[in-house]
C-alpha positions in Angstrom: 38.2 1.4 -47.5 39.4 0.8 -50.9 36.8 0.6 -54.0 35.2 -3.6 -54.0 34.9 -5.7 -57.4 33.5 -9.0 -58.6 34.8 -12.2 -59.4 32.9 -14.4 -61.0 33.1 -17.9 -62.2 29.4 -18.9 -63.0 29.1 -21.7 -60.4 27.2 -24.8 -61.4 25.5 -26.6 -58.7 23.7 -29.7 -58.2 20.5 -26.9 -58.8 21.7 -25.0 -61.2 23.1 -26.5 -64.3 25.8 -24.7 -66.7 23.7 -22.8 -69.1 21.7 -21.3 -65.8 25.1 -20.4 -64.1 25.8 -18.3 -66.9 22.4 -16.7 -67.2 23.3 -16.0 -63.5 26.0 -14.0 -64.1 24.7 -11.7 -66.2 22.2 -11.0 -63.4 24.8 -11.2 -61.1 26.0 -8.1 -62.8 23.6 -5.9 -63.2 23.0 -5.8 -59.6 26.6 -5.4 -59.2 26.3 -2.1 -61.5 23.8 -1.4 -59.8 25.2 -1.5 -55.8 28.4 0.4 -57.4 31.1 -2.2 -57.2 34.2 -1.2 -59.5 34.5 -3.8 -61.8 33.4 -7.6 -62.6 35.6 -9.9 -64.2 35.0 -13.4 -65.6 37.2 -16.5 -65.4 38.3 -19.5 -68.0 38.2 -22.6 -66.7 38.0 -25.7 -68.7 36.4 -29.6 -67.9 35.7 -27.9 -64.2 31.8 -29.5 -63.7 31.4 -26.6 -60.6 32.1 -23.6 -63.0 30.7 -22.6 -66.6 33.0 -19.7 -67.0 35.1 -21.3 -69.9 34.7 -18.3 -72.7 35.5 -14.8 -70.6 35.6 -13.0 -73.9 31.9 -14.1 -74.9 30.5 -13.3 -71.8 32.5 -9.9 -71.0 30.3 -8.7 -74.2 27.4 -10.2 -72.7 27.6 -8.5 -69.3 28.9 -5.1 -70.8 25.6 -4.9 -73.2 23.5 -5.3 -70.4 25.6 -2.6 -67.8 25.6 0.8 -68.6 28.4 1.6 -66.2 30.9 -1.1 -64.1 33.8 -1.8 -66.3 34.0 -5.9 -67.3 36.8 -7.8 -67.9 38.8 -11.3 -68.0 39.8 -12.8 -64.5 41.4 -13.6 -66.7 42.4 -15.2 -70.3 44.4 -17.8 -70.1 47.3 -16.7 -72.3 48.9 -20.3 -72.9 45.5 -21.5 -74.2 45.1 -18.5 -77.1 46.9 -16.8 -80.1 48.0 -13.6 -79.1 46.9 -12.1 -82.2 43.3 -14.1 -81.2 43.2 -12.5 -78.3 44.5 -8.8 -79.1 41.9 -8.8 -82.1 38.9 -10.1 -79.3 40.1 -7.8 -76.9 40.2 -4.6 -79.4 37.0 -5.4 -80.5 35.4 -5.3 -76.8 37.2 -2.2 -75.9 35.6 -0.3 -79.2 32.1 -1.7 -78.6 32.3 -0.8 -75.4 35.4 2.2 -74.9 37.1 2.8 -71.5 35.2 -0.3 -69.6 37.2 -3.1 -71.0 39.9 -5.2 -68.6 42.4 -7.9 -70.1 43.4 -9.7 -67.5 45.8 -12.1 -68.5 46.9 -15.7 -66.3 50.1 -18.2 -66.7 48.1 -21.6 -66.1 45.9 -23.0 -68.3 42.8 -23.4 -66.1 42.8 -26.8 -66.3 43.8 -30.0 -66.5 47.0 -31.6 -68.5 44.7 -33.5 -71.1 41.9 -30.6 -71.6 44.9 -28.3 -71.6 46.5 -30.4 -74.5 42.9 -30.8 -76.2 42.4 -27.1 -75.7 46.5 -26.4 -77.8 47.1 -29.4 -79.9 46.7 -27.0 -82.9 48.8 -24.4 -81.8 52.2 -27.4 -81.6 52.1 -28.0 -77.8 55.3 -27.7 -76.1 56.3 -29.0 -72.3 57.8 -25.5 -71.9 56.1 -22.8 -70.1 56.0 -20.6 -73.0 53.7 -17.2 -71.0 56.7 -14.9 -71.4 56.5 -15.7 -75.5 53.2 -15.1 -75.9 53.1 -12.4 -73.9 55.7 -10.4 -75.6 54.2 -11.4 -79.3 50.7 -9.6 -78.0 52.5 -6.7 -76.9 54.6 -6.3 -80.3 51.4 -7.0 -82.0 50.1 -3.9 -80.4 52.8 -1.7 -80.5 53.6 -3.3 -84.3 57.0 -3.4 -83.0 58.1 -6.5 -85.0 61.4 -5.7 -87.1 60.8 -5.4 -90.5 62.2 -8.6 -91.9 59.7 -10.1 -89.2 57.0 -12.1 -91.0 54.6 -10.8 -88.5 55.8 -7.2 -89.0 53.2 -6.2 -91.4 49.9 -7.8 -89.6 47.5 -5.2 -88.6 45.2 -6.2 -85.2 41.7 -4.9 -86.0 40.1 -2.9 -85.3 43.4 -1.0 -85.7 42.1 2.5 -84.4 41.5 1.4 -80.7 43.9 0.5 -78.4 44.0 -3.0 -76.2 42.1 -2.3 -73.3 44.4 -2.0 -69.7 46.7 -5.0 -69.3 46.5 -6.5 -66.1 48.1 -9.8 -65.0 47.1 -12.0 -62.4 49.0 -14.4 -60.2 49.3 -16.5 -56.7 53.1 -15.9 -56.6 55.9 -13.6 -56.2 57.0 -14.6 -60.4 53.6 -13.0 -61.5 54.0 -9.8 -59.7 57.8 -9.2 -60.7 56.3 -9.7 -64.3 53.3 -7.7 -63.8 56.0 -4.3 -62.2 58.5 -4.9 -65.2 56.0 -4.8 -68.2 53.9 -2.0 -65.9 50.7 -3.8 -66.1 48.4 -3.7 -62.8 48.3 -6.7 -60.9 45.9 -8.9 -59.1 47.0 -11.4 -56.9 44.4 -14.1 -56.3 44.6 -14.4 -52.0 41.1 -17.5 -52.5 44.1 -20.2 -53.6 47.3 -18.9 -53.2 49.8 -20.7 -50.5 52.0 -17.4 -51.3 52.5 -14.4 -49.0 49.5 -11.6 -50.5 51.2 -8.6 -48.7 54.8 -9.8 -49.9 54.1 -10.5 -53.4 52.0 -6.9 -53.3 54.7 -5.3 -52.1 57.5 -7.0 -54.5 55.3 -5.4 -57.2 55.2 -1.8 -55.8 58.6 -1.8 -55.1 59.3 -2.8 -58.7 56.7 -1.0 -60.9 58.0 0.4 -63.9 55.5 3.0 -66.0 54.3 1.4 -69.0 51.5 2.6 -72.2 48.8 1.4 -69.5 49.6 2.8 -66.6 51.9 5.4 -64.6 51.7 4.3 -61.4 51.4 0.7 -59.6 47.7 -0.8 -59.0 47.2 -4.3 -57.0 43.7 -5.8 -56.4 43.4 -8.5 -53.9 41.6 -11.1 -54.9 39.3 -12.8 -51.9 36.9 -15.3 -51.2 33.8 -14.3 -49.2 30.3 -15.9 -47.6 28.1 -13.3 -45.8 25.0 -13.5 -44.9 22.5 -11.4 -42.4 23.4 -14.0 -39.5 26.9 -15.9 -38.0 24.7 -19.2 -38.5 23.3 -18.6 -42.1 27.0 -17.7 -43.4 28.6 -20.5 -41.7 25.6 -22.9 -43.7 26.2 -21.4 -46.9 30.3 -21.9 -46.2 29.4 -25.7 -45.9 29.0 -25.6 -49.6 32.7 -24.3 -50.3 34.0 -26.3 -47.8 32.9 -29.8 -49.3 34.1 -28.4 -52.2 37.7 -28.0 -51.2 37.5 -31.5 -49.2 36.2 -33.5 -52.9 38.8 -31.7 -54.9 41.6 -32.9 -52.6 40.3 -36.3 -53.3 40.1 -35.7 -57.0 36.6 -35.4 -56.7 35.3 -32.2 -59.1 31.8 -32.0 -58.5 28.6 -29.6 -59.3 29.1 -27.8 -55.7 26.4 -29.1 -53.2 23.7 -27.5 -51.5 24.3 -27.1 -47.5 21.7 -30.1 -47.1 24.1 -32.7 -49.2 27.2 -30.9 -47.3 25.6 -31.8 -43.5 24.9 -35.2 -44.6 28.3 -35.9 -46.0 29.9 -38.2 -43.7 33.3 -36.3 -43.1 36.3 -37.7 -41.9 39.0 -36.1 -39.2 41.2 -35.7 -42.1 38.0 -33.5 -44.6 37.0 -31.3 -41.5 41.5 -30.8 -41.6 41.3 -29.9 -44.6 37.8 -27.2 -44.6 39.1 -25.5 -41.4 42.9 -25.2 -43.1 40.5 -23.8 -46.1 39.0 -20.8 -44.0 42.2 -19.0 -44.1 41.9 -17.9 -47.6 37.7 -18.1 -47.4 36.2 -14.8 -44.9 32.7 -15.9 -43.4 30.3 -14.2 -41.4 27.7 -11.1 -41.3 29.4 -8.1 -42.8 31.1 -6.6 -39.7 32.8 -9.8 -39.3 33.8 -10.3 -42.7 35.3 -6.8 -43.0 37.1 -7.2 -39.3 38.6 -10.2 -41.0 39.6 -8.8 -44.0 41.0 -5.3 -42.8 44.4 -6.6 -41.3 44.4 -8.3 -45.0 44.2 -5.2 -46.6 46.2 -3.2 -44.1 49.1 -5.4 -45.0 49.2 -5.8 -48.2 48.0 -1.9 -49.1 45.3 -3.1 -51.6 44.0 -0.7 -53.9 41.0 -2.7 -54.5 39.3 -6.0 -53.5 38.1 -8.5 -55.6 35.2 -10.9 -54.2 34.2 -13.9 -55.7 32.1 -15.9 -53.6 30.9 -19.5 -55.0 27.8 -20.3 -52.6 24.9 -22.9 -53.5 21.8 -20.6 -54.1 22.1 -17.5 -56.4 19.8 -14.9 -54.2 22.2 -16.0 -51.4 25.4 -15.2 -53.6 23.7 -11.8 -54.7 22.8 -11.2 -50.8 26.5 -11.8 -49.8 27.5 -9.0 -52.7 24.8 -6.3 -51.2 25.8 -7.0 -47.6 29.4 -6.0 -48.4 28.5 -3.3 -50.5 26.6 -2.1 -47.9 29.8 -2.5 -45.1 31.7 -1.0 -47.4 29.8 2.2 -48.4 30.5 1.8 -51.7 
């Protein structure tokens, strides 16, 4: 089975407000160093009141000074929301405090929505146009100082200039993003817990595509999942109640600390809600272990993942760190 990783976006809950969600991760981690998952990336996402994950960078630092092994990375930056010269001189920084265990993982959408997106660029001179590819392509010449000469950016130096930008990966929910991600030669993660793409088609689009680049020599696609397990059918299927009133409030434009599996059976649901949660459970794997992995392994088969990314947004935090040992544990990693 391939090598398993961690997603995380610091979940706030009606329990657990923002600066303990954070606090969370970072214990979240070290147990994840600890079982031997791969890597553990953090997400930005902006005015969300279920997730405190808004400054990967910050945290990234945090959770590598208190690992001594799993690498740590961005799941990912969102690129439209930065300077690319902000974010190669962050990123640079990470990898020489902490060499060869740095990720940039780098995303097309803002994380957000339209006003906290402006709020979050109205320095930068916001345009309507989806301007990724721009920035994108400025952080690699900034790297590679491969401005032209009579470029006004030609002579800028990223510091600290002696390391290089950690591995480039870029994530997507689409076929676009993993065309991109084979032409520049980055590794790619597709994110399977919200995409209404094809995983095994846009995985294989990007193998049959790859080009070698600086970061890597041969294609490399994690498959980003969402899981609940738990020692029991019954106690996964409670802890999925709080993911699945999640899903039925944000269809309704409802964004909510997520709720404990107490507020989720009281919550008076109508036909069109318990629609929307079962539609859901395609892209969310519940169960004990073995089913979760039964699940997941035509998934995998399909889409040839070299590696699977969990994230798993549950109510209670020593549930969400069971759910992580469980698969560990299925997994042999």
């Amino acid at each position: 089975m391939p090598p398993l990783s961690v997603l995380d976006l610091s979940p706030v809950t009606t329990g657990t407000p923002p600066s303990a969600a954070l606090r969370n991760s970072i214990e979240l981690a070290r147990l994840a160093d600890r079982l031997g998952y791969t890597r553990y990336w953090l997400a930005e996402h902006h005015n969300l009141a279920s997730i405190a994950s808004a400054a990967p960078d910050i945290m990234i630092g945090q959770i590598a000074a208190a690992t001594p092994r799993i690498r740590v990375g961005s799941g990912g930056v969102m690129l439209p929301n930065h300077s690319p010269l902000v974010v190669a001189e962050r990123f640079k920084t990470l990898e020489a405090l902490f060499p060869g265990r740095i990720d940039l993982g780098l995303g097309r959408a803002p994380g957000t929505d339209q006003v906290t997106s402006y709020a979050l660029r109205r320095r930068q001179g916001v345009s309507e146009d989806d301007d990724f590819l721009d920035r994108f392509h400025e952080l690699l010449l900034l790297e590679t100082r491969g401005f032209p000469k009579d470029h006004p950016f030609h002579s800028i130096q990223v510091m600290p200039n002696d390391v290089a930008l950690p591995p480039v990966w870029l994530l997507g929910s689409s076929d676009y993003s993993a065309q991109l991600s084979a032409q520049v030669g980055a590794g790619f993660a597709f994110a399977h817990h919200f995409a209404s793409f094809d995983a095994a088609l846009a995985m294989t689009t990007y193998r049959n595509h790859f080009k070698p680049s600086q970061w890597r020599d041969t294609p490399y696609a994690i498959l980003g999942v969402a899981v609940v397990a738990a020692d029991t059918e019954e106690e996964a299927e409670r802890l999925a109640s709080t993911p699945d009133l999640n899903i039925i409030r944000r269809a309704k434009g409802e964004y909510l600390p997520l709720a404990s599996p107490e507020e989720a059976a009281a919550y008076e649901y109508a036909p069109v809600d318990r629609a929307r949660a079962a539609a859901n459970r395609a892209k969310l794997f519940v169960g004990t272990p073995k089913t979760v992995r039964a699940k997941l392994e035509p998934l995998i088969a399909a889409t040839k993942a070299d590696e699977i990314m969990i994230t798993t947004m549950v109510y209670d935090q020593a549930a969400r760190a069971r759910s992580f040992e469980l698969m560990a544990e299925e997994f042999g990693i």
